[in-house]
N, C-alpha and C positions, 0 to 999 in steps of 0.2 A: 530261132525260137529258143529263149530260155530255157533253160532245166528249171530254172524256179518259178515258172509259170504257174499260176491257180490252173486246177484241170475245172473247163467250165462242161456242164453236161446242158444240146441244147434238144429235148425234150418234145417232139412230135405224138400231139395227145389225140390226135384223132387219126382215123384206120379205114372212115367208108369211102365205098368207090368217089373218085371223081374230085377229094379233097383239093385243097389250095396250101395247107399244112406244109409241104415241104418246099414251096417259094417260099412262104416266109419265115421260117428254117433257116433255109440256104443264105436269104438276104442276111438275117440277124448272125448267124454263124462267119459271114465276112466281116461284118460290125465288129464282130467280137473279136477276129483274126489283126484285126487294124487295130486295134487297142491298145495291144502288142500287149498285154496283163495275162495272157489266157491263150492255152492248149484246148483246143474246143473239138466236142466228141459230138456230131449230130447221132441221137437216138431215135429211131423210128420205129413207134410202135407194131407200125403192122409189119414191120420184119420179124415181130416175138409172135412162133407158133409152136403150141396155142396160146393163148393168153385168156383162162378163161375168169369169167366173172362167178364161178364157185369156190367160195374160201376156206378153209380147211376149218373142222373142229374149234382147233385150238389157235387161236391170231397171233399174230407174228409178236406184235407187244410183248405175250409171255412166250411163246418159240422164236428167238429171231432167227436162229440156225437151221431151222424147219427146213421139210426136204419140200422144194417147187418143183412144178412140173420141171422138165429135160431144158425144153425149150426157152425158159426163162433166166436159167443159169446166166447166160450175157448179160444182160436185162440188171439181174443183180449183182451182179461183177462189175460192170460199168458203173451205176449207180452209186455206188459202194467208194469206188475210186474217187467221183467228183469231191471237189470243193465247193463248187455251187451247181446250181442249177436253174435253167430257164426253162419252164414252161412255154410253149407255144400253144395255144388252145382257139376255137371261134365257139360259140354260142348255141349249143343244139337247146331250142325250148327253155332259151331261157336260163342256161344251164350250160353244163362241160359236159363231155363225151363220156359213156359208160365204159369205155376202153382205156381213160385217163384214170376214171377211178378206181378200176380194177387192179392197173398197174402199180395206185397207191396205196390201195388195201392189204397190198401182198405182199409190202415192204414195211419195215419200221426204223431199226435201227438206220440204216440207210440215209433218211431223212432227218435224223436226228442232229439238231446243233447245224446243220449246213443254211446256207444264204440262199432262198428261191426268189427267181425272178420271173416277171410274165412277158409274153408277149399275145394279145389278143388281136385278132381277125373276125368279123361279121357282117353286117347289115347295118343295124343301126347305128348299135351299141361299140360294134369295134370290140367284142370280146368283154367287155366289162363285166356284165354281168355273173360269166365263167369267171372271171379273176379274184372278184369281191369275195365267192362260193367258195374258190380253191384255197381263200387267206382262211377262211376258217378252219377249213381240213388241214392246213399244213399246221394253224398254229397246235391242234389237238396232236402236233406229232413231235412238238420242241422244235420246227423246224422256223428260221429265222424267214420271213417274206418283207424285200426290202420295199420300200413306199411307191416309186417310180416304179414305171412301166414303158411300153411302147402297146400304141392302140392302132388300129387301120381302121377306121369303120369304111363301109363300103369299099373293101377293098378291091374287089374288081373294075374300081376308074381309077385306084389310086398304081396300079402294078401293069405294066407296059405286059404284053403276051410274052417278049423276049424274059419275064422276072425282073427284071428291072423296076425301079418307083420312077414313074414321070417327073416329080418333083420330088427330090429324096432328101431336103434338106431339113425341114422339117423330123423326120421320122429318122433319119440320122444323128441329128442332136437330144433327143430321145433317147435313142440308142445308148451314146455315151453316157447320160446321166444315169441308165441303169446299172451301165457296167462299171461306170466309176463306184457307184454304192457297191454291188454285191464285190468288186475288188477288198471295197475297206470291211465290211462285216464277214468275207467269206475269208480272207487274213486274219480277222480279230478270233472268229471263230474257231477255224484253224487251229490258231497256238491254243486258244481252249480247253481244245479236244484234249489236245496233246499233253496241258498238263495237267488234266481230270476229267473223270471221266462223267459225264452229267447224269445228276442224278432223278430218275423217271420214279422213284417210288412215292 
């Protein structure tokens, strides 16, 4: 593995009992290992306790140095580190998990100028729904959302019980096309950062 690997962050947004969230994790986090472009950090929400959905007076926008609870420290230290980031989400109501938006209410600068990526799981939809949601919260944060995705809908006939994909070819060439984008905007980015610092006012 490179030292000059993009560090990819892959983002586990849901936390209730009984989830599918960390198969397809696990599967996209080997996607991304094979790319050979990417250092990849799987982050699992429900490992942040607590993580709650109370947010402080003053939002992180005008405090980004704000003190967070103990337990979030990692959370925003990992965060922080990425060059990009992949959401993994499914569809609660229509919608993404109260525990994904929580975790991005309480971060700002974080988000800022970096490349996100989805990867959605549900029923019908395959996540869509959640994804289309989350491009407008990221773009209110400067944060780049690259076009491509990876979708599962029904994923439960699409994922063998071992986590494996019955037919993974498909959803593997998916794969790459996300990760080739967020490679090239999460590099363009990058050197951005680096030589300015973007301005939110």
């Amino acid at each position: 593995m490179s030292e000059n690997n993009l560090r990819l962050a892959v983002l586990i947004g849901s936390v209730r009992e009984g989830r599918f969230g960390p198969v397809v994790a696990r599967w996209f986090a080997e996607q991304a290992a094979q790319h050979g472009r990417f250092t990849v950090d799987v982050v699992d929400l429900a490992d942040i306790t607590p993580l709650p959905l109370e947010l402080p007076a003053v939002p992180p926008a005008l405090q980004p140095a704000m003190d967070r609870p103990a337990g979030m420290a990692e959370l925003t230290q990992r965060l922080e580190a990425a060059d990009a980031i992949v959401v993994v989400t499914p569809d609660y109501n229509r919608s993404f998990p109260a525990s994904l938006k929580a975790a991005i209410d309480w971060h700002y600068t974080e988000w800022q100028a970096k490349a996100i990526g989805f990867v959605g799981y549900s029923g019908a939809s395959g996540g869509l729904l959640a994804i289309e949601q989350l491009r407008q919260v990221f773009n209110e944060l400067h944060a780049h959302t690259v076009r491509d995705y990876v979708s599962f809908p029904r994923y439960y006939e699409l994922f063998a019980p071992d986590g494996t994909l019955r037919d993974p070819e498909g959803p593997s060439g998916a794969a790459k096309v996300l990760l080739d984008q967020l490679e090239w905007w999460a590099t363009a980015l990058g050197e951005a950062r680096r030589a300015r610092p973007l301005l939110t006012a």
